[in-house]
ZAMARGU-4260 file (C-alpha; in steps of 0.2 Angstrom, whole numbers, plus 5000, padded with zeros to 4 digits):
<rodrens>
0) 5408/5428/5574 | 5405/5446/5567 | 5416/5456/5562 | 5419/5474/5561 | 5431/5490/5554
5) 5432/5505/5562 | 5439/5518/5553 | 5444/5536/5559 | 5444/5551/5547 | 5461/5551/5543
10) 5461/5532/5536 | 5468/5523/5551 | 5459/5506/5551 | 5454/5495/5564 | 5450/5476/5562
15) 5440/5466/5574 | 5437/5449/5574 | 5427/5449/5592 | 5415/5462/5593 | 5409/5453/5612
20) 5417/5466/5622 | 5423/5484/5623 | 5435/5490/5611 | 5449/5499/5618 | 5462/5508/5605
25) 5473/5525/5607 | 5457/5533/5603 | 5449/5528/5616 | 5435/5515/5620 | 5420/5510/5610
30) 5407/5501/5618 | 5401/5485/5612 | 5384/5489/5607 | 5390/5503/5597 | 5402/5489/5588
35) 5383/5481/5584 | 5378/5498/5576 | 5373/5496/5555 | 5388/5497/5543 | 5392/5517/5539
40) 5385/5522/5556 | 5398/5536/5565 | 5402/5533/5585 | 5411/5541/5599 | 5423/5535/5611
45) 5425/5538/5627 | 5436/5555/5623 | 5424/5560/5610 | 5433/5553/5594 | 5423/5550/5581
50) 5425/5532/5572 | 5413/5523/5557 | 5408/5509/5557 | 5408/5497/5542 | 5405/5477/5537
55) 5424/5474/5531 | 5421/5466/5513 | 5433/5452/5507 | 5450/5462/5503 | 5448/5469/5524
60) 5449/5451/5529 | 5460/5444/5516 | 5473/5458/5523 | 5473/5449/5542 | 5476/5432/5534
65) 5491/5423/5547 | 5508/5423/5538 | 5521/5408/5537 | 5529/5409/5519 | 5532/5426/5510
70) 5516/5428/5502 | 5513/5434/5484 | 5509/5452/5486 | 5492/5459/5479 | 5501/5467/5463
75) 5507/5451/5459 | 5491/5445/5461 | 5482/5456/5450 | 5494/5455/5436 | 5490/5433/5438
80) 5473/5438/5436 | 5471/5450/5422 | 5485/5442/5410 | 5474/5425/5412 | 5458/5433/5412
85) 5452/5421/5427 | 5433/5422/5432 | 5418/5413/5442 | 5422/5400/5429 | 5439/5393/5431
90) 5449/5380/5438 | 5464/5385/5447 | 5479/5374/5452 | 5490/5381/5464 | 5506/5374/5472
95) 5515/5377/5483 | 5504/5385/5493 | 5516/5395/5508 | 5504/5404/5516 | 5489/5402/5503
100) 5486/5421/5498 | 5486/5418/5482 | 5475/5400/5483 | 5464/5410/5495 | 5463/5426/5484
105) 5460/5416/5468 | 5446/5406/5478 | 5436/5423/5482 | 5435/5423/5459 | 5435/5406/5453
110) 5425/5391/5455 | 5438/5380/5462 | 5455/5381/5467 | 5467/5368/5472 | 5482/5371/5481
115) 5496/5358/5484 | 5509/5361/5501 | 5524/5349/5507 | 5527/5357/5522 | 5515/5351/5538
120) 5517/5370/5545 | 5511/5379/5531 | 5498/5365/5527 | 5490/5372/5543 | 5491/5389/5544
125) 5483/5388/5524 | 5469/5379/5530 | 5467/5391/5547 | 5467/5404/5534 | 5455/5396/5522
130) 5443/5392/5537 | 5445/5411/5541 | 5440/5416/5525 | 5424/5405/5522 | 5432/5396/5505
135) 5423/5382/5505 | 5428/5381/5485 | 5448/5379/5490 | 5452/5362/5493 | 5471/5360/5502
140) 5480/5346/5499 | 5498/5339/5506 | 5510/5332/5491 | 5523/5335/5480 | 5516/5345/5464
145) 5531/5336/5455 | 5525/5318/5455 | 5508/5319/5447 | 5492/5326/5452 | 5473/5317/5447
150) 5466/5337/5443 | 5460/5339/5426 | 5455/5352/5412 | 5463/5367/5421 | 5462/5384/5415
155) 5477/5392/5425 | 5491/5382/5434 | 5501/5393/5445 | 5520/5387/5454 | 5527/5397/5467
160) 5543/5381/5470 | 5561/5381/5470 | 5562/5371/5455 | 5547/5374/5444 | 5555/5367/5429
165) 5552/5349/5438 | 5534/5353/5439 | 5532/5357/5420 | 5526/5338/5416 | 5511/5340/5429
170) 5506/5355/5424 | 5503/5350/5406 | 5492/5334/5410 | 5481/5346/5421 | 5480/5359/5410
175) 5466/5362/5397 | 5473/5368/5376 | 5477/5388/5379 | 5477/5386/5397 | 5490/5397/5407
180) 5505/5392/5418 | 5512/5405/5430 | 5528/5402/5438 | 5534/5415/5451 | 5552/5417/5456
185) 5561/5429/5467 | 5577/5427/5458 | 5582/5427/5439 | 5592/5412/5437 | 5577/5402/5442
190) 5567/5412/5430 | 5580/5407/5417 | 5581/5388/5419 | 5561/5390/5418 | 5562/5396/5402
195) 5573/5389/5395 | 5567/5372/5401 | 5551/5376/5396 | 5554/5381/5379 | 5563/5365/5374
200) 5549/5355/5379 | 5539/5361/5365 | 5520/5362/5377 | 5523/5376/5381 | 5523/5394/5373
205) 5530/5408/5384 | 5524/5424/5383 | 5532/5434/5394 | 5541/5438/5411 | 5535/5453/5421
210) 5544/5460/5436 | 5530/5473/5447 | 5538/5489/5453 | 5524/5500/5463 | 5527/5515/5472
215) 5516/5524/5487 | 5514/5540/5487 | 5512/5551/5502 | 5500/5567/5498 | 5499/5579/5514
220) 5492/5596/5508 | 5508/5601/5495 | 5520/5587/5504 | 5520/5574/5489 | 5533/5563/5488
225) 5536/5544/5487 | 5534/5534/5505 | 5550/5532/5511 | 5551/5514/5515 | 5541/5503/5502
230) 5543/5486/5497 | 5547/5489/5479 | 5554/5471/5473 | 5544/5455/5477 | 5546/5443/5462
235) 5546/5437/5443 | 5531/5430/5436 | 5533/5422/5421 | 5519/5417/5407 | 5514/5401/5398
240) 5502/5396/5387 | 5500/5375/5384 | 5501/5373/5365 | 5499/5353/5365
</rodrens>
């Protein structure tokens, strides 16, 4: 099935997945074979809006992806990716997977990703969400990171659990010399006892724990102030390089 943006001149974005039929928004209706039109092609509705069309590229769909789990936002994601340097190259390990935002976003870069879920729910809506997508390079598997994995020679091991600490043994006989481990946390106490923990172990070096604050900002001619209502804490992500 195709699928489509429309996008008015103000920003407003519309995301469809069936472009079959009519589209009916507060704008009005857009016909279905206007829908068909090539990307960057400008339409009317019924009341004479005018709407472009686009292809929606991968960040458009990734955006629709059905929720479970809190997911790890996108400036969570991008700091994962540029402190590891991850590229069409690596081989990811993830777990556990919630909703799989991060599996599936760090499928779109790497060569392989593999992502490890207890829970029969969110195993599902990962694997509707991978299917959405089109990640044939994410493989979803059900089982407890913390008893031992077969995956091998991984560049970047990445943890969003309750109790990473229990996974540290896991991640060292899957991970490559200098390969990262990313633990995420939403509170500091965990983010402690991961440290902590990790540092006695003597496998891991950690360098450091990074907590993204990002604010929106509205811009309307000379109204420029932050957005009122932003999501400004998400999480801790802490660093780890394997050392031995």
């Amino acid at each position: 099935m195709t699928h489509k943006l429309l996008l008015t001149k103000e920003g407003h974005t519309f995301f469809l997945k069936d472009i079959s039929s009519d589209y009916h928004c507060q704008y009005g209706v857009v016909s279905k074979k206007d829908l068909r039109r090539k990307s960057g092609s400008v339409v009317k509705t019924n009341t004479g809006t005018e709407l472009t069309v686009i292809d929606p590229c991968f960040i458009d769909q990734f955006k629709r992806i059905k929720r479970g789990a809190q997911i790890i936002t996108l400036k969570d994601i991008g700091t994962i990716v540029s402190e590891t340097g991850i590229d069409a190259s690596s081989k990811v390990v993830d777990a556990g997977a919630g909703s799989g935002a991060l599996s599936c976003f760090l499928a779109h870069l790497c060569k392989e990703v593999t992502t490890y879920e207890l829970r029969d729910d969110f195993f599902k809506i990962v694997a509707k969400n991978k299917e959405f997508l089109r990640l044939d390079n994410l493989k979803l598997k059900q089982g407890d990171i913390t008893k031992g994995i077969s995956e091998k020679n991984v560049n970047v091991f990445t943890l969003d659990i309750p109790d990473p600490w229990n996974a540290l043994e896991t991640a060292a006989n899957s991970l490559k010399p200098g390969g990262f481990l990313i633990s995420y946390s939403p509170s500091i106490p965990q983010v402690m006892d991961m440290v902590n923990t990790t540092r006695s172990q003597g496998i891991f070096v950690h360098i450091k724990t990074v907590e993204n604050i990002q604010r929106e900002w509205e811009i309307d001619g000379r109204k420029v102030r932050p957005v009122t209502t932003q999501n400004v804490h998400t999480g801790f992500l802490s660093f780890f390089r394997k050392i031995n």
